[in-house]
N, C-alpha and C positions, 0 to 999 in steps of 0.2 A: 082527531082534531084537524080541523083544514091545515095546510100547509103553510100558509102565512101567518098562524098562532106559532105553527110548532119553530119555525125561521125566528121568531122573535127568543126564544129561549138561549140563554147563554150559560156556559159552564158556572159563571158566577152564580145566574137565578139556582143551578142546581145546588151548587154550596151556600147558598142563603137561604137555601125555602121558598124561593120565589119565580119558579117557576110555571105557575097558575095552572097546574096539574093538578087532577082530582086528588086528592089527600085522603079518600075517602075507602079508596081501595086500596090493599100495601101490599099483592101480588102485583109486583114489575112485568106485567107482560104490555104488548104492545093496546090490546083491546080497552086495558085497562089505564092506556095514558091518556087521558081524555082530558078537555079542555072545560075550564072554569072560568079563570079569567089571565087579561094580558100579562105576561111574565115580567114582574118588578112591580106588579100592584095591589096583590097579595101574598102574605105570609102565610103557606102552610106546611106544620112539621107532618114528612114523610118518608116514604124509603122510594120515591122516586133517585135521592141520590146515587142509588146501587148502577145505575146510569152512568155514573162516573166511569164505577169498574172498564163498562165499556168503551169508554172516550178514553181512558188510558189505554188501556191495553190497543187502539185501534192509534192512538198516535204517536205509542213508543215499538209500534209493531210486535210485542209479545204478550203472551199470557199474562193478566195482573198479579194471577200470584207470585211468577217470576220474580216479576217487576219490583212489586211488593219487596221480597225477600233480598234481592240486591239493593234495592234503595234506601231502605228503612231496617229490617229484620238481620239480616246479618252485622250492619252497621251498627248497632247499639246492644246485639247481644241477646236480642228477646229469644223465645219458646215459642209456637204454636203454631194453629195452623187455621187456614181457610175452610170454613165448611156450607155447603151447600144448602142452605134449609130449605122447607118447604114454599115460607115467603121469601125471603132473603137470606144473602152471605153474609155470615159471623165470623168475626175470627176470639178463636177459643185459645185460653194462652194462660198462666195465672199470676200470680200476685206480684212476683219479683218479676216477670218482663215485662207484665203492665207500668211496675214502680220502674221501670228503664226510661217507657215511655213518659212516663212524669218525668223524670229527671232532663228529659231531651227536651221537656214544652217549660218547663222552668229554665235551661239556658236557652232560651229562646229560638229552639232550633241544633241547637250543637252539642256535636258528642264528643268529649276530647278536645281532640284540636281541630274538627272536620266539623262544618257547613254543614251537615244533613240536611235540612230543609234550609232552604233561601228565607235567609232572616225577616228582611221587610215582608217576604210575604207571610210568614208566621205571625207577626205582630199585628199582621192587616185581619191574618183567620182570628185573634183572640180579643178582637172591637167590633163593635155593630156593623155589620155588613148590609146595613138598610135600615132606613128609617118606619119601617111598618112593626119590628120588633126590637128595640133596643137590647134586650136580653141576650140576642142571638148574632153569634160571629160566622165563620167557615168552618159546621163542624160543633164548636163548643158554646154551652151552654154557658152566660155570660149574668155570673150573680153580683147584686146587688145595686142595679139598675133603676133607675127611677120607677119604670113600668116595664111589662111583660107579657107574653101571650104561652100557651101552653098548647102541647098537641090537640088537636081535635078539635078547637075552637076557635073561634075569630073574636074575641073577646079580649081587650087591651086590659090588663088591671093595673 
């Protein structure tokens, strides 16, 4: 994508969908980030986010899984681990540390008596984070919404 498309793209577009990256392909490599249209003017659900992994780990200076594991994973108690797939990183974990992670997004961020994730900006991830799909926040899937769009389509219902 020219350089002046990809300058427009911001960590938000990544956490929104809104990035105007092909949606098309969901192997993250570079050939495959290609341009559609300006970022913040389409919604489309993809694993461009895995992007992120990168922008974190490059502006906390360490490895994301570290990062991960100190920030979040040791913090609340979970199991599991990061796995490498063919198109994208999963993290493989099961029911009770996933049910941790519930527990941390229903007090709004907090374990205990500790702040884990910065409150306002948790409340900001679980609201529409743009007006091209109200369904969708930072991340979470936002039910019961007037209307909505689904991967793969451009298609408002």
């Amino acid at each position: 994508m020219p350089l002046s498309k990809e300058n427009l793209i911001t960590v938000k577009h990544l956490l929104s969908m809104t990035s105007g990256i092909d949606d098309t392909k969901q192997l993250v490599i570079k050939s495959n980030l290609t341009y559609v249209a300006d970022a913040d003017t389409r919604w489309a659900y993809g694993n461009v986010f895995q992007k992120l992994m990168d922008v974190t780990s490059e502006a906390t200076n360490q490895d994301f899984d570290l990062y991960f594991n100190s920030k979040l994973k040791s913090k609340i108690g979970m199991n599991g681990y990061w796995n490498n797939g063919l198109i994208f990183k999963r993290y493989y974990s099961n029911t009770r540390s996933m049910a941790r992670f519930g527990v941390l997004a229903l007090n709004n961020g907090k374990w205990e008596n500790e702040q884990v994730i910065n409150e306002s900006f948790f409340k900001e991830s679980v609201n529409p984070s743009q007006s091209l799909n109200n369904s969708y926040g930072y991340f979470w899937w936002l039910n019961g919404k007037s209307s909505f769009m689904i991967p793969e389509e451009q298609t408002v219902y």
